[in-house]
PDB file with one MODEL, atoms N, CA, C and O in Angstrom:
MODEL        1
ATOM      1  N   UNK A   1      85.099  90.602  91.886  1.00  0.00           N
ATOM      2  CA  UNK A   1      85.647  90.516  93.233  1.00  0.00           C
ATOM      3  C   UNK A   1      84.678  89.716  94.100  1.00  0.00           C
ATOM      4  O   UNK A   1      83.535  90.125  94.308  1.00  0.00           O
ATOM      5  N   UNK A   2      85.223  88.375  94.691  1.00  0.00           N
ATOM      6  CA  UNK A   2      84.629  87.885  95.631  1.00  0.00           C
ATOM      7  C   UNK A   2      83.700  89.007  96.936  1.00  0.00           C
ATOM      8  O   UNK A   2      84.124  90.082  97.360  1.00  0.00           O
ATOM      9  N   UNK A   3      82.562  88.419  97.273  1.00  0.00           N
ATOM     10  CA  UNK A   3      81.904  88.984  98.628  1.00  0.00           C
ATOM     11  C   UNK A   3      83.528  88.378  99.741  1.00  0.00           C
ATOM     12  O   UNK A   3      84.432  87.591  99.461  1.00  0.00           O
ATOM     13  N   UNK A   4      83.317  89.007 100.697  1.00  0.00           N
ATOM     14  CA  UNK A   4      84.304  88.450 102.021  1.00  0.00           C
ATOM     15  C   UNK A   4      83.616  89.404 103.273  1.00  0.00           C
ATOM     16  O   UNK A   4      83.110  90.509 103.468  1.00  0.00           O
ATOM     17  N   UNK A   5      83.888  88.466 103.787  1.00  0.00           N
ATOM     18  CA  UNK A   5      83.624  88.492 105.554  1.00  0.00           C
ATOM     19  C   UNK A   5      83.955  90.120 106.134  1.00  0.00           C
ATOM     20  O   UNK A   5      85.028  90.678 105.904  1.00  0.00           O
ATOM     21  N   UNK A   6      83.024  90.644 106.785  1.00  0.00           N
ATOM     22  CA  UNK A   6      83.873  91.870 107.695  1.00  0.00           C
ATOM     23  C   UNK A   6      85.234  91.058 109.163  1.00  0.00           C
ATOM     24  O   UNK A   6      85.408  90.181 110.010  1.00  0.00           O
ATOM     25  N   UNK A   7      85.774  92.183 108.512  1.00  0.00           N
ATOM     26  CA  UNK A   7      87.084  92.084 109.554  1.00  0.00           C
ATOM     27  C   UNK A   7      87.613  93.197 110.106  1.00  0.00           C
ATOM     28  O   UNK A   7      87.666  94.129 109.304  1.00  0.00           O
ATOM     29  N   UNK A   8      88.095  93.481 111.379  1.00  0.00           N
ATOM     30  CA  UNK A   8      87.636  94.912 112.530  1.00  0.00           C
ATOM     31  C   UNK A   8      89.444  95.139 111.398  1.00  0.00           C
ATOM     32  O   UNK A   8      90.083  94.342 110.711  1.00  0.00           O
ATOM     33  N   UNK A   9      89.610  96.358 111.685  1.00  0.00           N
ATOM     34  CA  UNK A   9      90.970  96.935 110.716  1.00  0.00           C
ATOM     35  C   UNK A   9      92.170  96.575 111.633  1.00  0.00           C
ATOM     36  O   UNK A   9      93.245  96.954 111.170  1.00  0.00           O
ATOM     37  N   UNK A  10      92.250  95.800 113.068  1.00  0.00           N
ATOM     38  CA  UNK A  10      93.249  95.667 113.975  1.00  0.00           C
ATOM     39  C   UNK A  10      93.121  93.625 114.229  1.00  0.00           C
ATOM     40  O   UNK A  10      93.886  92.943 114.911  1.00  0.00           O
ATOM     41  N   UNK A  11      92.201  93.255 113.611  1.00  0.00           N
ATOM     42  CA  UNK A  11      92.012  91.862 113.271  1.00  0.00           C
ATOM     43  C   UNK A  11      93.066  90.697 112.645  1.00  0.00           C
ATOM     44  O   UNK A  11      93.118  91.222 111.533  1.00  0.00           O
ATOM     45  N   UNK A  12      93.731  89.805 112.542  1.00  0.00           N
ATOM     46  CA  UNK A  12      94.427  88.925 112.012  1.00  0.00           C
ATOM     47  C   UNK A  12      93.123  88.065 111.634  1.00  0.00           C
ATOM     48  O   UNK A  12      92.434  87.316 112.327  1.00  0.00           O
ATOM     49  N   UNK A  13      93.029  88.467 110.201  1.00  0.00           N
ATOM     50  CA  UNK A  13      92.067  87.527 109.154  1.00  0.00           C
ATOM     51  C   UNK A  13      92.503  86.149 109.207  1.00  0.00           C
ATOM     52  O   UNK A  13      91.852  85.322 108.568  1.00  0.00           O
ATOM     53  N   UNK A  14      93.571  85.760 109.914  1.00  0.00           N
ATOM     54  CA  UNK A  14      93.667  83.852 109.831  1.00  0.00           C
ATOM     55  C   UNK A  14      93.210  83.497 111.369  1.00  0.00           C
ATOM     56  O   UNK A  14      92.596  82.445 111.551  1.00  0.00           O
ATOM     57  N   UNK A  15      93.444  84.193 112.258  1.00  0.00           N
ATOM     58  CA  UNK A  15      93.586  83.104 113.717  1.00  0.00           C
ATOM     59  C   UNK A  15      92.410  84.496 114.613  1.00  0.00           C
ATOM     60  O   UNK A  15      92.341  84.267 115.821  1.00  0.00           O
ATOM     61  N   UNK A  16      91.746  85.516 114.255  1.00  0.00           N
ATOM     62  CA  UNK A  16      90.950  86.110 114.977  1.00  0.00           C
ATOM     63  C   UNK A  16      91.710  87.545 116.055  1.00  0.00           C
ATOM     64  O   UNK A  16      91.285  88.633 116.445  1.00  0.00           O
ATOM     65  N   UNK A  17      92.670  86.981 116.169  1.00  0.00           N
ATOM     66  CA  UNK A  17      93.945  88.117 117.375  1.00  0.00           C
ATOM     67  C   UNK A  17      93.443  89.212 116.998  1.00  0.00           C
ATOM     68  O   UNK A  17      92.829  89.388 115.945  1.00  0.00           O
ATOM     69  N   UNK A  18      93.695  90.093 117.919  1.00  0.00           N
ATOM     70  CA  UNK A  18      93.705  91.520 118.221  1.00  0.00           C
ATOM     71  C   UNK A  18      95.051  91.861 118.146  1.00  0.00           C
ATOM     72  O   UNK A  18      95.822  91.410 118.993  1.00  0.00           O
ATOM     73  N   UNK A  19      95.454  92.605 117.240  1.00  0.00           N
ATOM     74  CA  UNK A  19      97.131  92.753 116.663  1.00  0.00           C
ATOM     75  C   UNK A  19      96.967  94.293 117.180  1.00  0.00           C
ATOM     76  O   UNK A  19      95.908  94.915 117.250  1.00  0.00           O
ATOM     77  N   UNK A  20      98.260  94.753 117.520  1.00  0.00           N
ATOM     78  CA  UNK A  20      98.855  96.314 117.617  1.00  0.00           C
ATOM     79  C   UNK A  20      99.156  96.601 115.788  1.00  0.00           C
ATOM     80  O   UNK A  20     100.090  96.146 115.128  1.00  0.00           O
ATOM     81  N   UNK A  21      98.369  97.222 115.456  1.00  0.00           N
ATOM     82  CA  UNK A  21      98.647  98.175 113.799  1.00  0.00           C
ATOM     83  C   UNK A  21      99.858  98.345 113.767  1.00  0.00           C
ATOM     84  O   UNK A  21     100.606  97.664 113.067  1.00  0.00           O
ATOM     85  N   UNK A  22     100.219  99.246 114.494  1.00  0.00           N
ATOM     86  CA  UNK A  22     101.571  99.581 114.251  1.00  0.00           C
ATOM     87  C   UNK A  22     102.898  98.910 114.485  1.00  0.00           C
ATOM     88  O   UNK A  22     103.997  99.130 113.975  1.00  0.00           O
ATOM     89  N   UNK A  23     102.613  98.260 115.154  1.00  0.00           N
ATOM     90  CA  UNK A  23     103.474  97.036 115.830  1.00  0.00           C
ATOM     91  C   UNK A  23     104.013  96.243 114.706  1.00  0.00           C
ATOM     92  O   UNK A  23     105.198  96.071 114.421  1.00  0.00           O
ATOM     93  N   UNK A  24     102.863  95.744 114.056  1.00  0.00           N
ATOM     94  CA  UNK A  24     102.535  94.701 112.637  1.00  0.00           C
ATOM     95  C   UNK A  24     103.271  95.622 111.971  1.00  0.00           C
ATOM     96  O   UNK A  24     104.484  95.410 112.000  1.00  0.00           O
ATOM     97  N   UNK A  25     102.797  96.867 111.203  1.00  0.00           N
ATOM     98  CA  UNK A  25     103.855  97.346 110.254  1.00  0.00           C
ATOM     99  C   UNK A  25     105.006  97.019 110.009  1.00  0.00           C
ATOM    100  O   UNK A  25     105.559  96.482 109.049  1.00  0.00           O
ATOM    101  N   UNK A  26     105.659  97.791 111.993  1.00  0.00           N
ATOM    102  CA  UNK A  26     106.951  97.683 112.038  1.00  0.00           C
ATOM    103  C   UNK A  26     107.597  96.074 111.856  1.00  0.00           C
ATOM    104  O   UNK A  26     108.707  95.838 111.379  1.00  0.00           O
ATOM    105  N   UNK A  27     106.968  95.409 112.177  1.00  0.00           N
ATOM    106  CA  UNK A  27     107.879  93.908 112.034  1.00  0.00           C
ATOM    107  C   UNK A  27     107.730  93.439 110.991  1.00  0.00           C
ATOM    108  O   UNK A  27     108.336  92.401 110.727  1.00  0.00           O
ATOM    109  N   UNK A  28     106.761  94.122 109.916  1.00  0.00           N
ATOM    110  CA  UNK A  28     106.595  93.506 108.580  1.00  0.00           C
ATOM    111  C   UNK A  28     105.504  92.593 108.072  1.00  0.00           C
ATOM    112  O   UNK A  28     105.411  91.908 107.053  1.00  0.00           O
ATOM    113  N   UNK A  29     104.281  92.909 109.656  1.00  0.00           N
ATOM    114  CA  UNK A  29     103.247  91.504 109.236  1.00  0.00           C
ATOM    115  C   UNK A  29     101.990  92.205 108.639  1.00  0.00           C
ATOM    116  O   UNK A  29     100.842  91.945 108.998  1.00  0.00           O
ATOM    117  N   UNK A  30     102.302  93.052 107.760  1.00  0.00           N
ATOM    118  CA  UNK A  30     101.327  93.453 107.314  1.00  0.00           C
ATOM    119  C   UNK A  30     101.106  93.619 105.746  1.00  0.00           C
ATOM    120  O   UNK A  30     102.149  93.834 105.130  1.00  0.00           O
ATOM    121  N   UNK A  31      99.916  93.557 104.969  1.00  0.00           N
ATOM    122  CA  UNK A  31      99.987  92.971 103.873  1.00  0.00           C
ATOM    123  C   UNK A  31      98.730  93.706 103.268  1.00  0.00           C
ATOM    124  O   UNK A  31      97.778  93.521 104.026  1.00  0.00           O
ATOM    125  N   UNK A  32      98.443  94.337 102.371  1.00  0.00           N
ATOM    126  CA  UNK A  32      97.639  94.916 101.547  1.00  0.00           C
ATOM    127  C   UNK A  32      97.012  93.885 100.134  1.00  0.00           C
ATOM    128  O   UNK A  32      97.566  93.528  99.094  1.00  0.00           O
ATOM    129  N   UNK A  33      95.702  93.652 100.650  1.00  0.00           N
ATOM    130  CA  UNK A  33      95.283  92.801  99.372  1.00  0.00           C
ATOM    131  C   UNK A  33      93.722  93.379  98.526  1.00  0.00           C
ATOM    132  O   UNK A  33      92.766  93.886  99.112  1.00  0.00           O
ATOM    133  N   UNK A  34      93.780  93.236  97.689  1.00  0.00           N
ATOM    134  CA  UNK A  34      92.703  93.988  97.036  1.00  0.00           C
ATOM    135  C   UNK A  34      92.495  95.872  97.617  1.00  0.00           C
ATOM    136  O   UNK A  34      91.338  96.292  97.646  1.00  0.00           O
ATOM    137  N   UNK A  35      93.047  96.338  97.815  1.00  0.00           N
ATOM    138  CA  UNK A  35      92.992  97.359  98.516  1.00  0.00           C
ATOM    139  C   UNK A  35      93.010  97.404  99.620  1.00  0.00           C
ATOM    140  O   UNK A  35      93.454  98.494  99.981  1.00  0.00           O
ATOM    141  N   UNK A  36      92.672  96.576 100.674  1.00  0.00           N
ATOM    142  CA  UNK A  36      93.007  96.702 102.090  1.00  0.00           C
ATOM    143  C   UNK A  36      93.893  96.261 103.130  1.00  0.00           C
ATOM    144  O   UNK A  36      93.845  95.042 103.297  1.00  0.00           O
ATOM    145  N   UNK A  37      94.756  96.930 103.944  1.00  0.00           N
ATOM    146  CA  UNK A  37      95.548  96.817 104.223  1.00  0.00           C
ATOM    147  C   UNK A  37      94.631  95.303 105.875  1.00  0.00           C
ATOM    148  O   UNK A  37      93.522  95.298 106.408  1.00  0.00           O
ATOM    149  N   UNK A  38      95.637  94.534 106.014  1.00  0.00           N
ATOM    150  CA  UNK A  38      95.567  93.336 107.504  1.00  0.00           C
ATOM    151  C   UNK A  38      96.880  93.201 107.576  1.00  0.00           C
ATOM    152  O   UNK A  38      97.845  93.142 106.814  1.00  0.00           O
ATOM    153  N   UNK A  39      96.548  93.157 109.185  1.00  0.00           N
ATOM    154  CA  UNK A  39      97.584  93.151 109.940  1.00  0.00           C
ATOM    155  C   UNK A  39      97.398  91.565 110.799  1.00  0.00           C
ATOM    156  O   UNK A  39      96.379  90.915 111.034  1.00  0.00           O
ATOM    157  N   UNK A  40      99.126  91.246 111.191  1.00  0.00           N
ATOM    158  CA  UNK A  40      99.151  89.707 111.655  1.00  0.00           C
ATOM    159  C   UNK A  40      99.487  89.691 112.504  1.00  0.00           C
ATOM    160  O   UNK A  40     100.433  90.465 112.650  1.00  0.00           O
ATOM    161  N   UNK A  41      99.094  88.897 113.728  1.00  0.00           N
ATOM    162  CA  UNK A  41      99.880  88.154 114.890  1.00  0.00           C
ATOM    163  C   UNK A  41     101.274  88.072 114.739  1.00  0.00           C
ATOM    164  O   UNK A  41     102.052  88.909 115.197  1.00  0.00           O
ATOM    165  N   UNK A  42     101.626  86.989 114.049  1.00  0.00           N
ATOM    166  CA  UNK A  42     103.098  86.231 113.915  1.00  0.00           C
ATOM    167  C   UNK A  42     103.017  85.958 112.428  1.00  0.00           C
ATOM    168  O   UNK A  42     102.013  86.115 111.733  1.00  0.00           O
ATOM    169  N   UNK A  43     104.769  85.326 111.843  1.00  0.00           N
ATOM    170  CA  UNK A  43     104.976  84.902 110.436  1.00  0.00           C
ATOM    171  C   UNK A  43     104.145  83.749 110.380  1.00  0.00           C
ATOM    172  O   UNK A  43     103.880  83.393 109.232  1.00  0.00           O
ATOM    173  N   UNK A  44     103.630  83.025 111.352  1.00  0.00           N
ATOM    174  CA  UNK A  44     102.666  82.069 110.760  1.00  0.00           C
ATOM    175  C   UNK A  44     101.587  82.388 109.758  1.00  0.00           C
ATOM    176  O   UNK A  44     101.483  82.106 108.564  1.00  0.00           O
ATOM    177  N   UNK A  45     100.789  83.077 110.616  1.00  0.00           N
ATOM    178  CA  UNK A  45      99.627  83.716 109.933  1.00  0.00           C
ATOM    179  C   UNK A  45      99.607  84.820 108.610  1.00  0.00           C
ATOM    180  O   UNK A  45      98.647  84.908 107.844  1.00  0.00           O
ATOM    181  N   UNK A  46     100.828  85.622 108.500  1.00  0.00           N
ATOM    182  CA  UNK A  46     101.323  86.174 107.589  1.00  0.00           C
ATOM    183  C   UNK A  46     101.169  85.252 106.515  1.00  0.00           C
ATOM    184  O   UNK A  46     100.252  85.331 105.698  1.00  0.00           O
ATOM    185  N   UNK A  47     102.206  84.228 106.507  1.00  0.00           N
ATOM    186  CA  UNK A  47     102.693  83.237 105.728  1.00  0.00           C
ATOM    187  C   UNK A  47     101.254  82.279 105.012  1.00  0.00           C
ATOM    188  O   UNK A  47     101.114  81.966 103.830  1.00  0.00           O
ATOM    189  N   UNK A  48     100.344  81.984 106.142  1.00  0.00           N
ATOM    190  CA  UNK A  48      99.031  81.620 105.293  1.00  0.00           C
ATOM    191  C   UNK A  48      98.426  82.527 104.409  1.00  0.00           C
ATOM    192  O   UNK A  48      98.301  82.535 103.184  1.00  0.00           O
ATOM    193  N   UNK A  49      98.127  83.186 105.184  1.00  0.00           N
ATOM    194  CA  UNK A  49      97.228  84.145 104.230  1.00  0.00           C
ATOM    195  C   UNK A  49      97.778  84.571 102.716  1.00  0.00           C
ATOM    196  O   UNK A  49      97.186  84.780 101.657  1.00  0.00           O
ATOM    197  N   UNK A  50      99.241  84.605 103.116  1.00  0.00           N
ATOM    198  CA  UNK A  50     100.264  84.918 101.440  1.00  0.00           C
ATOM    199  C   UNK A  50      99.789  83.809 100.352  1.00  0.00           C
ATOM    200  O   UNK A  50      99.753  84.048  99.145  1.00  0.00           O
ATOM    201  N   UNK A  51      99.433  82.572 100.930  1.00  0.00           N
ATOM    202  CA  UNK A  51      98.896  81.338  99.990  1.00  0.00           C
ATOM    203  C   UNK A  51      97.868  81.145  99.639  1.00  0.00           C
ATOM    204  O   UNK A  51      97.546  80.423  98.695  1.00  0.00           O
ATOM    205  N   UNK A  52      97.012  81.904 100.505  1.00  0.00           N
ATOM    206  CA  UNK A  52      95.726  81.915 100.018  1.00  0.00           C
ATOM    207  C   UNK A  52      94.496  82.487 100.386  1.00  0.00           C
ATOM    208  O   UNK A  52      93.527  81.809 100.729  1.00  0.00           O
ATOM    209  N   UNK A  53      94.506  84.010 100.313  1.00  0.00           N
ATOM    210  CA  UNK A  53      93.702  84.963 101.181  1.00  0.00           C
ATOM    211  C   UNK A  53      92.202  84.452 101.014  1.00  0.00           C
ATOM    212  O   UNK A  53      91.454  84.120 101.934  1.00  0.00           O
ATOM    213  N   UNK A  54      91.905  84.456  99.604  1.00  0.00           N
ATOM    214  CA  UNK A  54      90.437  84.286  99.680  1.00  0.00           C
ATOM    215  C   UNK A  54      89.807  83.067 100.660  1.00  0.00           C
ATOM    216  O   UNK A  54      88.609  83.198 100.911  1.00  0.00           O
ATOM    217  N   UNK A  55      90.416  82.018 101.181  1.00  0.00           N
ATOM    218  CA  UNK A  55      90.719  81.492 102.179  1.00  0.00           C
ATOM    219  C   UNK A  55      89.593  82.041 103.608  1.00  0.00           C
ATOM    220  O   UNK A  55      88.503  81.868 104.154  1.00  0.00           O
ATOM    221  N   UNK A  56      90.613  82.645 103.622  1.00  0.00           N
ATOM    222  CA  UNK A  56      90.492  83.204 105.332  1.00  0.00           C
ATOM    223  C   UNK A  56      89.364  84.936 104.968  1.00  0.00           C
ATOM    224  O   UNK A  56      88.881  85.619 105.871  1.00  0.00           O
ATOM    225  N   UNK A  57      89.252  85.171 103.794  1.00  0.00           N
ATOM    226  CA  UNK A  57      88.104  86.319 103.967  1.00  0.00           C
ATOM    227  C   UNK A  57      86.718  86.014 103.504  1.00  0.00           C
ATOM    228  O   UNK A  57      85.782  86.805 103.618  1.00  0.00           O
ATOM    229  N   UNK A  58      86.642  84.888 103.004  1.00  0.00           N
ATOM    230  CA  UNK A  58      85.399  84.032 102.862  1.00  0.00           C
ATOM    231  C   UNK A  58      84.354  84.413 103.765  1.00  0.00           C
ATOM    232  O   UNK A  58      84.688  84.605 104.934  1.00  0.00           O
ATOM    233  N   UNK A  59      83.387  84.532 103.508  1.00  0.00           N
ATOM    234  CA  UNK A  59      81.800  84.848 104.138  1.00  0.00           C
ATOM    235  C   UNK A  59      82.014  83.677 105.543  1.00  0.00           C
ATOM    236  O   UNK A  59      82.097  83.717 106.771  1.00  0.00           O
ATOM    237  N   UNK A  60      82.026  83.053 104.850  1.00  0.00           N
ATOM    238  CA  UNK A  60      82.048  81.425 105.713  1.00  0.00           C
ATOM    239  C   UNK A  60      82.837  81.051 106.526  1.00  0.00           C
ATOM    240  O   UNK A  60      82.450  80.135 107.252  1.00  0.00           O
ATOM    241  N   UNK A  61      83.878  81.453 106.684  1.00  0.00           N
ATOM    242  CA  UNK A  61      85.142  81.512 107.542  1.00  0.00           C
ATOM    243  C   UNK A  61      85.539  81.788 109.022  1.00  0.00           C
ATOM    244  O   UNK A  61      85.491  82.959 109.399  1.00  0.00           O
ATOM    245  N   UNK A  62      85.834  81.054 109.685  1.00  0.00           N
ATOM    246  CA  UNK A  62      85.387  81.391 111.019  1.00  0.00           C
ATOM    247  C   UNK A  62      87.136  81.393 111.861  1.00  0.00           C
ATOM    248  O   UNK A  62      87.634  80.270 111.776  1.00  0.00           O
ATOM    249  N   UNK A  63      87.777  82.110 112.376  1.00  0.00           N
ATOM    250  CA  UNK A  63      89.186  82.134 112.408  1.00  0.00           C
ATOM    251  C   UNK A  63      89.143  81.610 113.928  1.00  0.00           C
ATOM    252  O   UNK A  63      88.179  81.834 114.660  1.00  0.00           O
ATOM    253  N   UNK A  64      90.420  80.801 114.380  1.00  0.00           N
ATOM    254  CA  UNK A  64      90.163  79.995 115.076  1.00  0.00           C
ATOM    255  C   UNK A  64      91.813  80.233 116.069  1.00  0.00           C
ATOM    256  O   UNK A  64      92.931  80.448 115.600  1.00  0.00           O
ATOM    257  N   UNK A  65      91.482  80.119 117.257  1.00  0.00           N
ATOM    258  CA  UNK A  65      93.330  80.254 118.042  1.00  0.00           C
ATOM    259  C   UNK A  65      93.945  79.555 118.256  1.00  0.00           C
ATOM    260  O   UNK A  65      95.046  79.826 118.736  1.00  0.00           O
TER     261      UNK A  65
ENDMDL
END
């Protein structure tokens, strides 16, 4: 398993946002990878991360608005 970046548990790992948890559930932007559950802004950011998480949880990675 790759090292990856800390990310706060209410975080969108592509663009940095402060997402409502529950909010995300309910609309479906939320996504469990390697065991941990992230939550998204919008289907944009959903939709990246589906292509390529290790991506956006990279040490190195700096998420951007």
């Amino acid at each position: 398993m790759a090292e990856h970046r800390v990310i706060a548990p209410h975080e969108d790992p592509v663009c940095g946002m402060t997402v409502n948890i529950a909010e995300a559930r309910a609309k479906g932007l939320a996504k469990t990878y390697e065991g941990r559950e992230h939550v998204f802004c919008g289907k944009g950011c959903f939709l990246e991360f589906g292509d390529d998480p290790e991506t956006f949880l990279a040490v190195g990675f700096t998420p951007t608005m």
